[in-house]
C-alpha positions as a Markdown table, in Angstrom:
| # | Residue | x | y | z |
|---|---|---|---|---|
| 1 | Unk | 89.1 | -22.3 | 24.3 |
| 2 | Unk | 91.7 | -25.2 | 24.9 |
| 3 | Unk | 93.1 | -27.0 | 27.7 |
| 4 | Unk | 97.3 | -27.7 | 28.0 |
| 5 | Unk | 97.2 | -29.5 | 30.9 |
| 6 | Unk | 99.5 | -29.9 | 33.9 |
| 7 | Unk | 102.8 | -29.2 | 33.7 |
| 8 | Unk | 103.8 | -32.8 | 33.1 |
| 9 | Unk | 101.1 | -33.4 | 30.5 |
| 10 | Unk | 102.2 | -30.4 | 28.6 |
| 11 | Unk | 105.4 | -32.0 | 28.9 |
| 12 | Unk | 105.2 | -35.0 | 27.5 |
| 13 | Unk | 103.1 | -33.5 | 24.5 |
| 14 | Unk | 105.9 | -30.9 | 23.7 |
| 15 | Unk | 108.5 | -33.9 | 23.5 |
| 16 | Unk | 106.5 | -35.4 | 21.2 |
| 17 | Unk | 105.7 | -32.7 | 19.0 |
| 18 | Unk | 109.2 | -31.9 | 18.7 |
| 19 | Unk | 110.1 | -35.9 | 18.2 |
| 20 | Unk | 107.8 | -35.4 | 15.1 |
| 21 | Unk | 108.4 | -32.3 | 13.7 |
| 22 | Unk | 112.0 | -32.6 | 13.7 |
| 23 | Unk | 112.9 | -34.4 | 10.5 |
| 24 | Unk | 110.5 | -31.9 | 8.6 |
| 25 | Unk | 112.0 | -29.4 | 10.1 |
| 26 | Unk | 113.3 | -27.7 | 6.4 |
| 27 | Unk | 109.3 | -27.6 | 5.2 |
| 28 | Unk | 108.6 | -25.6 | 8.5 |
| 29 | Unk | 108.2 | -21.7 | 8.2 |
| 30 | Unk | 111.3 | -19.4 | 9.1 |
| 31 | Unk | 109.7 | -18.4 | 12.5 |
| 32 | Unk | 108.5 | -22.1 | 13.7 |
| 33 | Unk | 112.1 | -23.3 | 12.7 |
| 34 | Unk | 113.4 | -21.1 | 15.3 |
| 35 | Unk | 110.4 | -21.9 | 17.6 |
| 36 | Unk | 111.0 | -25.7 | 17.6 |
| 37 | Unk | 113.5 | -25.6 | 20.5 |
| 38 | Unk | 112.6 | -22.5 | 22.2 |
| 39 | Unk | 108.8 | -22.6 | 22.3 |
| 40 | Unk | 107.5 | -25.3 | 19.8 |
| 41 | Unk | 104.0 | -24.7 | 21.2 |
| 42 | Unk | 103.8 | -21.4 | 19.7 |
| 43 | Unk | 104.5 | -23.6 | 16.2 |
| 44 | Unk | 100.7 | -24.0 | 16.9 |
| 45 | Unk | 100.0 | -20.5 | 16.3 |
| 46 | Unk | 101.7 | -20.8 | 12.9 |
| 47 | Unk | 99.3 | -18.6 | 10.3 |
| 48 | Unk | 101.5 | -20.0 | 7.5 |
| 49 | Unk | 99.5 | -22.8 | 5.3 |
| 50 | Unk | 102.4 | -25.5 | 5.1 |
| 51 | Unk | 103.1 | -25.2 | 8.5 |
| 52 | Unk | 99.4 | -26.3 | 9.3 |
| 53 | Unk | 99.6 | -28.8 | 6.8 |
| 54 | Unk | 102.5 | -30.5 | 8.8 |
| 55 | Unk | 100.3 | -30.2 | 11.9 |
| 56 | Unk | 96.8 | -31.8 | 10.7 |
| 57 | Unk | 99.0 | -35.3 | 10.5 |
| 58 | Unk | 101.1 | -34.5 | 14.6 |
| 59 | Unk | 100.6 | -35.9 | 17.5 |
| 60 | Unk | 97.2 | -34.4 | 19.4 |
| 61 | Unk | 97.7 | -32.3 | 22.5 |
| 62 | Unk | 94.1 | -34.1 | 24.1 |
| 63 | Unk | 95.7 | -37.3 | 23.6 |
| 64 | Unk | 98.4 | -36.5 | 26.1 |
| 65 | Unk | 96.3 | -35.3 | 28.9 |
| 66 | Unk | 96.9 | -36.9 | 32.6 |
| 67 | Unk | 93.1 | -38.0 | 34.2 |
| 68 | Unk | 93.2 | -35.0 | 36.3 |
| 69 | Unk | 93.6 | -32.3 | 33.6 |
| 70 | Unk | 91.4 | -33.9 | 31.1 |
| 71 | Unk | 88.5 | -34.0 | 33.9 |
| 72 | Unk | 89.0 | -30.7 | 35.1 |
| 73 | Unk | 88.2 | -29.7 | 31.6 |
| 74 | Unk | 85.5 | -31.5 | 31.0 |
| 75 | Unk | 83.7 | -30.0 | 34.2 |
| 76 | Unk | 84.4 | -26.3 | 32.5 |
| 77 | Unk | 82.9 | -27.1 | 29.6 |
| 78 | Unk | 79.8 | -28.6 | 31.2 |
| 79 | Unk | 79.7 | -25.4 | 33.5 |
| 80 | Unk | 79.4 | -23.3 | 30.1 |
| 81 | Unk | 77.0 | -25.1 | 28.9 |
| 82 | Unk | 74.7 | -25.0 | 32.1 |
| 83 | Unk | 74.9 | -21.2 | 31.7 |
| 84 | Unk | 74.3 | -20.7 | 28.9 |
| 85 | Unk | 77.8 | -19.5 | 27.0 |
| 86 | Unk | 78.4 | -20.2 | 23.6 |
| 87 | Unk | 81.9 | -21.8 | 23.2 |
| 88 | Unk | 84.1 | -24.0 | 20.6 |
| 89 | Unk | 87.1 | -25.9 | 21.7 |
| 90 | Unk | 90.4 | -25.2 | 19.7 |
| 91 | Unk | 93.0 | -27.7 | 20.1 |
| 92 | Unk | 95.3 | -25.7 | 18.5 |
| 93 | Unk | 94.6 | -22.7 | 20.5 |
| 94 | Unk | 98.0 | -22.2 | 22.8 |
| 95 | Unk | 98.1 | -18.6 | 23.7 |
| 96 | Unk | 101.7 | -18.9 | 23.1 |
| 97 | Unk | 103.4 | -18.4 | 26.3 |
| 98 | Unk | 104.9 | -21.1 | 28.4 |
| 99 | Unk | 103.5 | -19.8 | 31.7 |
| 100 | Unk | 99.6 | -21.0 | 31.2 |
| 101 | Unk | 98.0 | -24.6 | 33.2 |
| 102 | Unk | 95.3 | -26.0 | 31.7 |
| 103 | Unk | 92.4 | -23.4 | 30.5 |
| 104 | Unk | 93.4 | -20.8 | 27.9 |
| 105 | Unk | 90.8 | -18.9 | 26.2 |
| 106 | Unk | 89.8 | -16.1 | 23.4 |
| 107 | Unk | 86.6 | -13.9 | 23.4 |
| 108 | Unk | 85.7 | -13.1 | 19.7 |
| 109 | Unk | 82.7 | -11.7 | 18.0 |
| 110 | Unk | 81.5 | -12.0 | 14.5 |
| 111 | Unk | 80.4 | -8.1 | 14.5 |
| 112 | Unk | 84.4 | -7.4 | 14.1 |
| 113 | Unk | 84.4 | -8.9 | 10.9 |
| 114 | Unk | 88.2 | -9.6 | 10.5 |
| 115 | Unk | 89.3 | -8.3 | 13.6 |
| 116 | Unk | 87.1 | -10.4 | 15.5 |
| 117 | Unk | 89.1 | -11.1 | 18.8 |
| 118 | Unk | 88.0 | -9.0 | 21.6 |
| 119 | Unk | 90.6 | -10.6 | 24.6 |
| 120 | Unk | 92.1 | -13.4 | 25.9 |
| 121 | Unk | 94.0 | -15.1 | 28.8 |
| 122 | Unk | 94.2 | -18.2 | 30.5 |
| 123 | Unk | 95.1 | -19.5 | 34.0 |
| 124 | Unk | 98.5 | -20.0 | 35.1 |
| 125 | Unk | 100.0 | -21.2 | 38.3 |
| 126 | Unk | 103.4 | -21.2 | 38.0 |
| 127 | Unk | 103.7 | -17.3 | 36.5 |
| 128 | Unk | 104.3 | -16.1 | 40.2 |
| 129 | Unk | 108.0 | -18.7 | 40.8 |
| 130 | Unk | 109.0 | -16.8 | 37.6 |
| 131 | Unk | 108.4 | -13.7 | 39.3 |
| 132 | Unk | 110.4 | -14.6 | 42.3 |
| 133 | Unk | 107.7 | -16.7 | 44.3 |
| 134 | Unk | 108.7 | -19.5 | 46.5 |
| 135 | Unk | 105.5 | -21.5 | 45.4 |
| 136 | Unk | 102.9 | -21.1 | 42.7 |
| 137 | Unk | 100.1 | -19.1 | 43.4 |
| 138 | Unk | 97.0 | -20.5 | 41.1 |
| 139 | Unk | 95.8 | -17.5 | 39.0 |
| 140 | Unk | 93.6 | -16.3 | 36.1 |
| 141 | Unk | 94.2 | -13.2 | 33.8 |
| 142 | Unk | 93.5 | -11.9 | 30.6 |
| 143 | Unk | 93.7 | -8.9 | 28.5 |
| 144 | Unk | 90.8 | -7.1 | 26.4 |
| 145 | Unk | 91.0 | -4.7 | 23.2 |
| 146 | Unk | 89.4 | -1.2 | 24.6 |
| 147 | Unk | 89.1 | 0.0 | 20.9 |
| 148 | Unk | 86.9 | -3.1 | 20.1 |
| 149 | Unk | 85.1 | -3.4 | 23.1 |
| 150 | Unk | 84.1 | 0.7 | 22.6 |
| 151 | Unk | 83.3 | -0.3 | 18.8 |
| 152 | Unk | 80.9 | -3.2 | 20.2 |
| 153 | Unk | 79.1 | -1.2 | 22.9 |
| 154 | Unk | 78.8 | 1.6 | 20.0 |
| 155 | Unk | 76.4 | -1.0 | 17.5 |
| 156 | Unk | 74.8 | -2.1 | 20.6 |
| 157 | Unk | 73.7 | 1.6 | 21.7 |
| 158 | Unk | 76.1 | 2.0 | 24.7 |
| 159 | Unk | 75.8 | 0.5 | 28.0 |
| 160 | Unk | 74.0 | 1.3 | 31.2 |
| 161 | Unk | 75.4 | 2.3 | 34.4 |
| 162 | Unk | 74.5 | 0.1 | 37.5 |
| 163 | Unk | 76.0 | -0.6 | 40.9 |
| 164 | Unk | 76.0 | -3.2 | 43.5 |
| 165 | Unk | 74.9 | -6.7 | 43.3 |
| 166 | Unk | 71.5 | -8.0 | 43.6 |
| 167 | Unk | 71.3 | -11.7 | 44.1 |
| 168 | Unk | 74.2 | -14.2 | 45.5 |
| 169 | Unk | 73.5 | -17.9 | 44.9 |
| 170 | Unk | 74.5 | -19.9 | 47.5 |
| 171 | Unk | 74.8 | -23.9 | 46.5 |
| 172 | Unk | 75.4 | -26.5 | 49.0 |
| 173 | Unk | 77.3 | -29.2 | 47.8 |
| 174 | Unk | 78.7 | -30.2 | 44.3 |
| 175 | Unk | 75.3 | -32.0 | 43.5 |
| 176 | Unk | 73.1 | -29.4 | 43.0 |
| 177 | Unk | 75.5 | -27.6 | 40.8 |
| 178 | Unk | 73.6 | -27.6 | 37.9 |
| 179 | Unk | 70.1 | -27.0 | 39.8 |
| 180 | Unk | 71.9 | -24.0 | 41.3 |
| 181 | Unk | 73.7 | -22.6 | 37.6 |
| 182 | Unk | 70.0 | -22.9 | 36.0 |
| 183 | Unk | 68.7 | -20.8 | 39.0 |
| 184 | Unk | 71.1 | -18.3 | 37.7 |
| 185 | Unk | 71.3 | -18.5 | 34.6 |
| 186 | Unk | 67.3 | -17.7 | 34.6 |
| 187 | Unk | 67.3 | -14.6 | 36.6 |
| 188 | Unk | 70.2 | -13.1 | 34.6 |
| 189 | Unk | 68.3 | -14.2 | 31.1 |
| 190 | Unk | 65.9 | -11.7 | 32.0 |
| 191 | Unk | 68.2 | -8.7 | 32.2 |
| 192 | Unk | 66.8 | -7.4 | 35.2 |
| 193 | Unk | 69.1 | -9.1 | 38.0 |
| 194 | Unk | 72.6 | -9.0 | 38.9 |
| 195 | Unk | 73.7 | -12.4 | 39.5 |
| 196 | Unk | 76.5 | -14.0 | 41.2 |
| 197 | Unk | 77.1 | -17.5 | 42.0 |
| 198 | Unk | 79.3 | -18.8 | 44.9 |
| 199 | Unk | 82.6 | -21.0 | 43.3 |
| 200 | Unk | 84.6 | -23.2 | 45.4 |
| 201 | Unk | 83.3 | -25.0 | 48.4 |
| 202 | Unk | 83.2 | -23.9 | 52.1 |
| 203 | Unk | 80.9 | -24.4 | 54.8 |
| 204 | Unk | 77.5 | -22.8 | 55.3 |
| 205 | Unk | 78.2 | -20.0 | 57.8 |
| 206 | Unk | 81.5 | -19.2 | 55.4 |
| 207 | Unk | 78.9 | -18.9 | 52.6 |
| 208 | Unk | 76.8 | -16.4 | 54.0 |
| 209 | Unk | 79.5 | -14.5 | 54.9 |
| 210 | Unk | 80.6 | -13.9 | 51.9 |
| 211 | Unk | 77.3 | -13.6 | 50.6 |
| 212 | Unk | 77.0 | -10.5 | 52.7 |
| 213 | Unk | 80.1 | -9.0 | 52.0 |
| 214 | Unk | 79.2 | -9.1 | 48.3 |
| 215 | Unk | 76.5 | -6.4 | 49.1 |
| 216 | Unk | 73.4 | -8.6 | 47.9 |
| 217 | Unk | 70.5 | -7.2 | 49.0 |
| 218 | Unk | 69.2 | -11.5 | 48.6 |
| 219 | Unk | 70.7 | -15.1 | 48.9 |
| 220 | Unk | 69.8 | -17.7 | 47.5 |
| 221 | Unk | 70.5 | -20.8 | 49.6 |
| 222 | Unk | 70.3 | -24.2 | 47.3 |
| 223 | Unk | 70.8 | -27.4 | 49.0 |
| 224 | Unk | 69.5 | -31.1 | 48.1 |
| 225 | Unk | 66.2 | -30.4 | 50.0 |
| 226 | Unk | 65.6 | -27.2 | 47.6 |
| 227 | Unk | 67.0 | -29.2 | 44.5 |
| 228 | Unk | 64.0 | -32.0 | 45.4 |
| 229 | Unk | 61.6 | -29.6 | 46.0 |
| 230 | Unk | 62.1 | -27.9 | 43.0 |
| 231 | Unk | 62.5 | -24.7 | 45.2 |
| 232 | Unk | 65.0 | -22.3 | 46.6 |
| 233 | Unk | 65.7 | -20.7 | 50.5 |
| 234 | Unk | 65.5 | -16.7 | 50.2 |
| 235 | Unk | 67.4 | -14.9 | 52.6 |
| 236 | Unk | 67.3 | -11.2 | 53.0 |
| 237 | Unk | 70.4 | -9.8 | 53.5 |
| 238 | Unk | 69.7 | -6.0 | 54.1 |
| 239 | Unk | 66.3 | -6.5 | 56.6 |
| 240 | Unk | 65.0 | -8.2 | 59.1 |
| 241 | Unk | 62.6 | -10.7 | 57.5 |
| 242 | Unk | 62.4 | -14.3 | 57.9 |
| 243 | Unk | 64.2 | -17.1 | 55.4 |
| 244 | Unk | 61.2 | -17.6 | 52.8 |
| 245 | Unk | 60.4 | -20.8 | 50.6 |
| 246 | Unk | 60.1 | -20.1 | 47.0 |
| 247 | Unk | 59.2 | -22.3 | 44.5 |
| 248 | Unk | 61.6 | -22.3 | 41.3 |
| 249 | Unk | 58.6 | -21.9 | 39.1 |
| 250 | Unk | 57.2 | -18.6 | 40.7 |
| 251 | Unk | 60.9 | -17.0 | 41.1 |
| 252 | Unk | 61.1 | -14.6 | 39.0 |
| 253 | Unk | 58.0 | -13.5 | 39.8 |
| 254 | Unk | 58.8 | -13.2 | 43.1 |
| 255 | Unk | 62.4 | -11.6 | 42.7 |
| 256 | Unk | 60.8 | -8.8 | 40.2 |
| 257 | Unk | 57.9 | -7.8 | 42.8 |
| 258 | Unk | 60.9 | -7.8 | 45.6 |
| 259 | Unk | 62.9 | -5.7 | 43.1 |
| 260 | Unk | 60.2 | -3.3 | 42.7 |
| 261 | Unk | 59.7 | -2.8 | 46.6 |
| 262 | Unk | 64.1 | -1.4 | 46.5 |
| 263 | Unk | 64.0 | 2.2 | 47.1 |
């Protein structure tokens, strides 16, 4: 995965990428000659070795990052890591179209061999003026190989049908976070729960809401008091039971015998 940046950030760095590739220009491949003043991003993509060569001594895409885009990355990556997914930043990875703001991303699997890309995609909020918007309209997307995910579910023996959602995780404010993602991130390790965890902000009565439109049969409510207590508020979405107190060490045991009482 790699960030571009804002518009202006990837801006300045495609300036200066062409300010330094120019007067090679002649050692650049046939296709990346072309790109240098139509999409010299894409140069990035280059699989030729010369052309890569020319790149390991350029100017660094990181290095041209505004405050905003390079913290806004920097709070992705930490989210990954506080659940759990296994990721390696590519500087050079571009996607190649000029559309994308800030995140762009692969999937890939070593079980492929070769062929190891599964998808990929990337956010981009300017795609919809292109179309004929009057503003941009913030947006993430991303395509998948069926043929490769169908090969990957076929070594791992299929996959099982469920429906339905069984646990939204409600966090109250941005410094429980992390208290809130490992929540998560242990109930899903265990394979038996179907996890999702509220993004963006919003007040508490929003939250709920939502939490019962996603057809949880529990939510978890996570606040600084639960975060100090080392516990979490369990509300019961489809009966009428009282909010109960659970402690974060005694959770799953107290989700699976709850899971066992679903008819």
């Amino acid at each position: 995965m790699n960030t571009l940046g804002s518009p202006p950030s990837r801006q300045a760095y495609r300036k200066a990428l062409v300010q330094y590739l120019e007067p090679v220009r002649s050692r650049l491949d046939a296709d990346s000659q072309h790109r240098l003043h139509v999409n010299p991003l894409r140069i990035l993509d280059s699989k030729t070795e010369s052309t890569q060569e020319l790149l390991q001594d350029g100017p660094d895409l990181h290095d041209y990052l505004d405050p905003d885009s390079r913290s806004r990355f920097d709070e992705l990556l930490d989210r990954l890591e506080e659940s759990g997914v296994r990721f390696t930043v590519r500087r050079d990875l571009v996607r190649g179209l000029d559309y994308y703001t800030h995140t762009v991303f692969e999937w890939t699997s070593h079980e492929l061999g070769s062929q190891k890309q599964i998808g990929g995609g990337g956010r981009y909020d300017g795609l919809a003026t292109l179309l004929g918007s009057s503003q941009d309209i913030p947006a993430v997307g991303f395509s998948m190989g069926l043929d490769r995910i169908g090969l990957l579910l076929s070594q791992k023996g299929g996959v099982t049908n469920s429906d339905g959602l069984d646990i939204y995780v409600g966090e109250l404010g941005g410094s429980n976070r992390s208290y809130a993602t490992g929540i998560a991130r242990s109930l899903r390790e265990t394979g038996r729960f179907r996890v999702r965890e509220h993004q963006g902000g919003g007040k508490i009565k929003n939250r709920m809401r939502e939490a019962d439109r996603s057809g949880a049969r529990w939510a978890l409510i996570i606040g600084d008091a639960e975060r100090d207590a080392q516990t979490v508020g369990l509300k019961w979405l489809r009966e009428e039971r009282p909010q109960d107190t659970v402690p974060a060490s005694g959770l799953l045991e107290y989700m699976s015998s709850a899971l066992e009482r679903v008819p």
